[in-house]
C-alpha positions in Angstrom: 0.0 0.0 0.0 1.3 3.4 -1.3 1.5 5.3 1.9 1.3 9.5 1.1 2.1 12.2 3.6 1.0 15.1 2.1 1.3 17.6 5.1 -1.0 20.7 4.8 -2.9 22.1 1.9 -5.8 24.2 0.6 -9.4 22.4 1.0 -9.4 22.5 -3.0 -6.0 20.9 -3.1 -7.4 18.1 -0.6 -10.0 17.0 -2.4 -8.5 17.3 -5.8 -5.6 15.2 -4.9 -8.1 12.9 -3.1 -10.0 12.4 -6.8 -6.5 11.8 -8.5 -5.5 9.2 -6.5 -8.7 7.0 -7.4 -6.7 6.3 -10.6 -3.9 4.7 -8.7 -2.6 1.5 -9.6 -2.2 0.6 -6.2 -3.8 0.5 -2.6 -3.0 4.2 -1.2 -3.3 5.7 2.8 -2.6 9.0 2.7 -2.7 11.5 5.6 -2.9 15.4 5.6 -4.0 18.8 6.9 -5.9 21.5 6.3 -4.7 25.1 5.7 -6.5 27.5 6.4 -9.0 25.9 8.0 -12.4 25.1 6.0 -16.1 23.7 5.7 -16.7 20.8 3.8 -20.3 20.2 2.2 -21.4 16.9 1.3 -22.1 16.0 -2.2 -26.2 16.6 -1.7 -26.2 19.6 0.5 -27.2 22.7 -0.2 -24.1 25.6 1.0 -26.9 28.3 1.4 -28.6 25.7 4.3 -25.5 24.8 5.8 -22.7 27.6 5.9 -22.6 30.9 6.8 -20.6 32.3 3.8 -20.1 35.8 5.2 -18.5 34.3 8.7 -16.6 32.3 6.3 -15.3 35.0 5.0 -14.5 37.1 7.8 -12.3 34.4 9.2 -10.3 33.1 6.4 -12.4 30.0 6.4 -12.6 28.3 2.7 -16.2 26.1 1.7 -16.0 23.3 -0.7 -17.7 20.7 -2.1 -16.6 16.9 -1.2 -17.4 14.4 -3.8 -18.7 12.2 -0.8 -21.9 12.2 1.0 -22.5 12.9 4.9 -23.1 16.6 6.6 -20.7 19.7 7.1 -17.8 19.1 8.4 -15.7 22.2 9.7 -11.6 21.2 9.1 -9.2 22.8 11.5 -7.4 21.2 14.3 -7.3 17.5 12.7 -5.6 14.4 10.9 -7.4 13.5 7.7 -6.6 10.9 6.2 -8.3 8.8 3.1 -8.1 5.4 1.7 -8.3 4.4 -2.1 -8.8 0.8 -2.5 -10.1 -2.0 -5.5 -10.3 -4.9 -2.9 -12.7 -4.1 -0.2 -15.9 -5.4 0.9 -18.7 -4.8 -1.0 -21.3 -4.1 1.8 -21.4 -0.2 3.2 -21.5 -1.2 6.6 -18.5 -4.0 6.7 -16.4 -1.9 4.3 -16.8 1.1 6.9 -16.4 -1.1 9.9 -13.2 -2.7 8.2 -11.7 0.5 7.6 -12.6 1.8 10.7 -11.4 -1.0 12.7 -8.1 -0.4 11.6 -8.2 3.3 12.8 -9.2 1.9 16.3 -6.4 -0.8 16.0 -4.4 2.4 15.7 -5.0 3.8 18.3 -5.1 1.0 21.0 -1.5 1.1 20.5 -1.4 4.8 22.1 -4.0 3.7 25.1 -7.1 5.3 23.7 -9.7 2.5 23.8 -12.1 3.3 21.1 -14.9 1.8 19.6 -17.1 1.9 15.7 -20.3 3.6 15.9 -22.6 2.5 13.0 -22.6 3.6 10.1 -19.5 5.9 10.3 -18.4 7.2 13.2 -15.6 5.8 15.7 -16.2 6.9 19.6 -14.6 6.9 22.9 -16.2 6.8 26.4 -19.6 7.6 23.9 -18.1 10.6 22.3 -17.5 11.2 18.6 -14.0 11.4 17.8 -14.0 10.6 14.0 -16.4 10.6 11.1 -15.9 9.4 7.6 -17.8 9.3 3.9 -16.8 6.8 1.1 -17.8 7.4 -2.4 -17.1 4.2 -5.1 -16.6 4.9 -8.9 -15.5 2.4 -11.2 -14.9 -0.5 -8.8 -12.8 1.6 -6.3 -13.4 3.0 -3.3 -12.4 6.2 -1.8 -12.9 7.0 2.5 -11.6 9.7 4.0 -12.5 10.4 7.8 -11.2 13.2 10.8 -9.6 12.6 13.7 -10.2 15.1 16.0 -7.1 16.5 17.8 -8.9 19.5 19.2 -12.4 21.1 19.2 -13.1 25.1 18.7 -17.2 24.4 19.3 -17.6 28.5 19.5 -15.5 28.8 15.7 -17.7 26.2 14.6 -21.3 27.6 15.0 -20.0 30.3 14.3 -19.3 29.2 10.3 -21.9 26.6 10.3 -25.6 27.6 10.5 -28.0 26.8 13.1 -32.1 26.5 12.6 -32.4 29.9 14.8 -30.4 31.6 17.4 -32.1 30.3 20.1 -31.4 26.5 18.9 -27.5 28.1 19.0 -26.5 27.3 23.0 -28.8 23.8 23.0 -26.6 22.3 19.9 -23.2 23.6 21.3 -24.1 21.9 24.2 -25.2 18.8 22.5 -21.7 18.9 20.9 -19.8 19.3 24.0 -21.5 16.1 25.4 -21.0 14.0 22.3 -17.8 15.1 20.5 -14.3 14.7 22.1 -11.1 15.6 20.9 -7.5 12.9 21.5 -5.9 15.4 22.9 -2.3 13.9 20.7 0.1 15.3 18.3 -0.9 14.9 15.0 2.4 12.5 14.2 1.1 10.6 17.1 -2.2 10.1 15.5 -0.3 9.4 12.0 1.9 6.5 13.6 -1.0 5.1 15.4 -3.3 5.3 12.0 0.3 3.8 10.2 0.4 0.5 12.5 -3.4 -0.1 12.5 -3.7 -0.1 8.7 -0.6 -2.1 9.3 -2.4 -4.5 11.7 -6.0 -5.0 10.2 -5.3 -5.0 6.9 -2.1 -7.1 6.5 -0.6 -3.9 4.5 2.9 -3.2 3.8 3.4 0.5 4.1 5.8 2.0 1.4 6.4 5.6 1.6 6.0 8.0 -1.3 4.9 10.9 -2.9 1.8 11.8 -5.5 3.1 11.3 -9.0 3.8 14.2 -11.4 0.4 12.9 -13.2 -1.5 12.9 -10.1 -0.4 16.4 -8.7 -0.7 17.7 -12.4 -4.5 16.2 -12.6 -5.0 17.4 -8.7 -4.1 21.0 -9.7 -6.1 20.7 -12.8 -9.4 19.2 -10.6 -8.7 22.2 -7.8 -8.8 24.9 -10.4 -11.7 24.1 -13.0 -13.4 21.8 -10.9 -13.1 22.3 -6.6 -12.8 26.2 -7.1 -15.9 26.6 -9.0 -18.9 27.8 -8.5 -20.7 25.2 -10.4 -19.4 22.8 -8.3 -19.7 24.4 -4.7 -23.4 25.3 -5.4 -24.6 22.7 -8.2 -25.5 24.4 -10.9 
């Protein structure tokens, strides 16, 4: 398995590089960050119901478009990483679970005992640490998931919108009961992600970098496709 480190990037970047690497050859795990921080739609949402473009704005916060299903997801303090795979199993809940359980294999090896939360999430002590959303094109699939190495709830309603003001405090208090950060370094998290894959799957990591074809279609994607306007509202 091609294992990428990509470091930090631009949301349009992300998820351009992301689409490239569905045409890979072989297995990949790659791992990166976000800069500047931004919102992620999912593939069906609508921005206008979700995002509060002018906040956005205000705080250097860029929106995009994932080609994968799910809700708004606000990127900041987090490892990311996504898996592109042709062998996997062909049910939505076992391929999440599979893929999943390797992040939690992970992280046993750093103490944290954490657990899969049907259909996508991974939990400890109850709480929500990670979420993913798999899209599958032409026989391959493509996850990518957070893991939450710190929470700003106050930054995030304050980007993402809320059914009325008075709704505001209940739901940041919803999230502070049911999301959790790991409190780790993000290499800590990358190691522990590194020996789960490792562990569940049977992979051999090898590392690498994208090739000069998948950063040249990546930077093509980000520009005419990610950056649009089509894409980010669907018209």
């Amino acid at each position: 398995m091609r294992l990428l480190e990509t470091g930090a990037h631009d949301a349009f970047f992300n998820m351009a590089l992301d689409e490239a690497l569905m045409d890979s050859i072989e297995p990949v795990l790659r791992m990166y960050s976000w800069s500047p921080p931004a919102v992620s739609v999912g593939y069906f949402q609508k921005v206008d119901d979700e995002v509060d473009e002018n906040a956005c704005g205000r705080l250097g916060v860029d929106i995009i478009r994932r080609q994968t299903g799910g809700g708004a997801v606000f990127h900041d303090r987090e490892l990311t990483y996504s898996v592109v795979l042709k062998k996997y199993p062909q049910n939505i809940l076992e391929s999440y679970k599979w893929i999943c359980d390797a992040i939690i294999d992970g992280l046993s090896t750093l103490g944290i005992r954490a657990e899969f939360s049907p259909l996508n999430d991974i939990v400890v002590s109850g709480k929500k640490i990670s979420g993913c959303a798999q899209t599958r094109k032409k026989g391959v699939l493509l996850q990518h998931g957070t893991i939450l190495l710190g929470v700003d709830v106050e930054k995030m309603f304050s980007i993402l919108k809320v059914p009325s003001e008075k709704m505001r405090g209940k739901l940041m208090s919803d999230v502070r009961a049911r999301v959790a950060s790991l409190g780790v370094s993000f290499n800590d998290a990358s190691e522990a992600i590194k020996k789960g894959v490792e562990i569940k799957m049977g992979a051999e990591l090898v590392p690498g970098e994208p090739t000069d074809e998948e950063t040249s279609k990546a930077i093509k994607l980000a520009r005419e496709k990610y950056r649009s306007k089509g894409w980010l509202y669907r018209i």
